[in-house]
C-alpha positions, -999 to 999 in steps of 0.1 A, spaced: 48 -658 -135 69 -634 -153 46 -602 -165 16 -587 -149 -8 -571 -172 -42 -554 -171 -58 -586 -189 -44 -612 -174 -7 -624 -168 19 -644 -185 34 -672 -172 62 -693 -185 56 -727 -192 89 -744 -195 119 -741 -173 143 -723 -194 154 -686 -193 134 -679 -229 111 -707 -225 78 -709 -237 51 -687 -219 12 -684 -224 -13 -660 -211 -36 -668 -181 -68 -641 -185 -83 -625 -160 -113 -649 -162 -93 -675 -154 -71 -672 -125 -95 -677 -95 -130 -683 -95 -133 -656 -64 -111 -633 -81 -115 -620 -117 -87 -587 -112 -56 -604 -105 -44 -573 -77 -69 -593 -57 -53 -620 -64 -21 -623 -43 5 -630 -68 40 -616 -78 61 -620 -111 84 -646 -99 58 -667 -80 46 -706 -95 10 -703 -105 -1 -740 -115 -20 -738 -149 -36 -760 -173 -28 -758 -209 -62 -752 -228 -49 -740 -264 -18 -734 -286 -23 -715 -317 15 -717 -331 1 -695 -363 -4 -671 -340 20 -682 -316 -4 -680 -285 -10 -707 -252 -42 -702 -235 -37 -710 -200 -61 -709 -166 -53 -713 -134 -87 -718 -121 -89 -750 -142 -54 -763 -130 -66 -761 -91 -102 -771 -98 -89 -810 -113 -77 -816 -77 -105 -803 -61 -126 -827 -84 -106 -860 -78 -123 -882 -52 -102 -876 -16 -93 -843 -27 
């Protein structure tokens, strides 16, 4: 995660310094936890995501995080 905001926070998608990053919304971080100061997380922490939209005209990734955890929760064993 590299930036906190009051929507949502940015996270950065590829390992490199100026790699790409995408926006993770408030609504999707955590199904229990729609402000992310309830949500314990840090710039500098790994937040799993799951890509849901690139617009390069506007050169925007949608992200969530609640969708990224949720596939393993849906896989049979899980």
């Amino acid at each position: 995660m590299t930036k906190l905001v009051p929507f949502g926070v940015f996270v950065r998608i590829e390992e490199k310094e100026n790699g790409f990053e995408g926006l993770v919304h408030n609504t999707a971080l955590d199904d229990g936890h729609p402000d992310h100061q309830q949500l314990a997380v840090r710039v500098g922490d790994a937040l799993p995501v799951k890509i849901l939209g690139i617009d390069p005209a506007r050169r925007r990734i949608t992200l969530s995080h609640r969708q990224a955890i949720s596939v393993g929760q849906d896989e049979p064993g899980a």
